[in-house]
N, C-alpha and C positions, 0 to 999 in steps of 0.2 A: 419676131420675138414670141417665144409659147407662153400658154397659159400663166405656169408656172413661176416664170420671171415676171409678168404683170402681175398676178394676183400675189398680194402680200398680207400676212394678218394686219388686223386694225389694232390699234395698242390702245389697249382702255386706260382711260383718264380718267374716271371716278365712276363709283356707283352710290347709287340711292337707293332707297326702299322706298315704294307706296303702301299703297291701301292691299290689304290682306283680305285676299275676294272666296275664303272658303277653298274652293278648290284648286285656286292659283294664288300664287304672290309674287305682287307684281313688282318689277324692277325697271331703275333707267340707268342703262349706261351709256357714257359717255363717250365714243370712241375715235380716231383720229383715221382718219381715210389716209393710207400709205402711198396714196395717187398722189393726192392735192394738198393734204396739209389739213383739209379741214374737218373742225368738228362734227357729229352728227350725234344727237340725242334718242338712242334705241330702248324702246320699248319692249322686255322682254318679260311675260308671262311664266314663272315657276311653277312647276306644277310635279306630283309624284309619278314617277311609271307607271305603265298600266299594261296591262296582258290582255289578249284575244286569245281566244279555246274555238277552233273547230274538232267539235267532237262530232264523232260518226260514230254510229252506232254498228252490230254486227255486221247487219246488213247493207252497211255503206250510208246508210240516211245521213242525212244530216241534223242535228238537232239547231234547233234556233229560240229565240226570244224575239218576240212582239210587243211592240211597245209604244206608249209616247213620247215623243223626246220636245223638251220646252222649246232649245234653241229654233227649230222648223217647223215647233206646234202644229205636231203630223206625227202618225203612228209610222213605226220604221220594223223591218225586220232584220236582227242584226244575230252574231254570233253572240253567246257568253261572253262578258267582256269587265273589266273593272280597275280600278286603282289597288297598284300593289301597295301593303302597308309596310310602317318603317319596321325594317328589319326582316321580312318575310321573303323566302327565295321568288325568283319566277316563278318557279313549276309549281309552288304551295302556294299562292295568291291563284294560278290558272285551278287547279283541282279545287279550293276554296271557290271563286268564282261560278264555276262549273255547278256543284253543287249546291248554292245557295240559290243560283237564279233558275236552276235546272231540276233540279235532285238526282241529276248523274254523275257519275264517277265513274272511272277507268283507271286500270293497273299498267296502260300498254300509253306510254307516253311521248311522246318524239318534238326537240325543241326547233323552231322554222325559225329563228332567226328574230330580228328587230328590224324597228323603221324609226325615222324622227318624224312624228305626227305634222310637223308646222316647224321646221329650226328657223323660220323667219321672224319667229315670236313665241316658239315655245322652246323648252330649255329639255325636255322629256325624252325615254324613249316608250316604243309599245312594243312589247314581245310578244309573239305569238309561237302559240304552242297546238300541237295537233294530239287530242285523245281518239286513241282508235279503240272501238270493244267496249264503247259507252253505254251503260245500260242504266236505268232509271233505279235508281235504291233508296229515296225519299222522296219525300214529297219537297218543291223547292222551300227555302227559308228567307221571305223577302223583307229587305230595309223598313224604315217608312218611308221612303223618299221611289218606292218600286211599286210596278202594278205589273208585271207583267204575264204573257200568254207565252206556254212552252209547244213549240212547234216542232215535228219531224218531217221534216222534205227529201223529197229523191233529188235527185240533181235535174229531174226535166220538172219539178216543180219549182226548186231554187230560180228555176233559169226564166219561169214565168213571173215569180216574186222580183226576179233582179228588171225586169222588163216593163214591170209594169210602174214601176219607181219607188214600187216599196223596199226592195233591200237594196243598198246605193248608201250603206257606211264607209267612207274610203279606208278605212284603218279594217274594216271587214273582209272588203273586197279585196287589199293588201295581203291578209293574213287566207281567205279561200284560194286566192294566186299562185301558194305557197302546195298547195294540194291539189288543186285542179285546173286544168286548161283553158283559161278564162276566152279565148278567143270564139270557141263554143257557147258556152255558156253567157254570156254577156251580148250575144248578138248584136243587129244592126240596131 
């Protein structure tokens, strides 16, 4: 028997709402296993889209953001990255993005696709977008909830950053995939 004739959708029996956590909201549904018949109480996390920007600059560089992040309270180095807001296309949430954590901008734009960050519990997608001919035209404009350090790496620096466990965001490492041959770069 394939896949396809086992795996059946789950038929939701009710939802609820929780506790509203700021940047998710949280949900439980209810759903009925098409195997067995039985219930199962799913915990799914809402949360808005969010965009990654690998921009490069002329030269190929890569630009990046250093940073600390609370959940691994540990400085990380990641791509440009953020929650698209309601009603804001992809591509203007990544140049907005770009710009505010960065002060770069680019005219030369190319869209790489989507990922589901977590569909085991999250409900989201993340787009990533590639600016190519990124050059710095402000100074960045940071939240309060932002601190961060605006980095330019060649790709045989990325590859020491990636190495040494400082860049290792998977929704990062997903969307540089999308541009560069990771099997290099990511070493043993």
């Amino acid at each position: 028997m394939g896949a396809s004739e086992i795996l059946k959708r789950w038929k939701l029996v009710k939802t609820d709402y929780g506790s509203n956590l700021t940047l998710f909201q949280v949900r439980y549904d209810w759903q009925e296993n098409p195997r067995n018949g039985h219930t199962v109480k799913a915990t799914v996390l809402e949360a808005p889209d969010w965009v990654n920007v690998v921009a490069l600059t002329p030269t190929g560089e890569l630009v990046v953001v250093k940073q600390y992040r609370f959940g691994t309270r540990g400085i990380t180095i990641e791509i440009p990255a953020g929650i698209i807001e309601a009603g804001e296309s992809t591509q203007n949430a990544a140049a907005r993005e770009l710009l505010e954590e960065t002060g770069y901008t680019s005219d030369d734009w190319e869209y790489l696709g989507w990922v589901a960050p977590n569909p085991a519990y999250l409900n989201n997608r993340c787009h990533h977008w590639l600016a190519q001919d990124a050059q710095q035209t402000a100074a960045p404009a940071l939240d309060e909830g932002e601190n961060l350090e605006v980095l330019v790496l060649s790709q045989k620096q990325l590859k020491r950053e990636v190495q040494s466990g400082l860049f290792r965001h998977s929704l990062a490492i997903s969307a540089l995939s999308q541009v560069f041959d990771l099997r290099d770069l990511l070493g043993e």
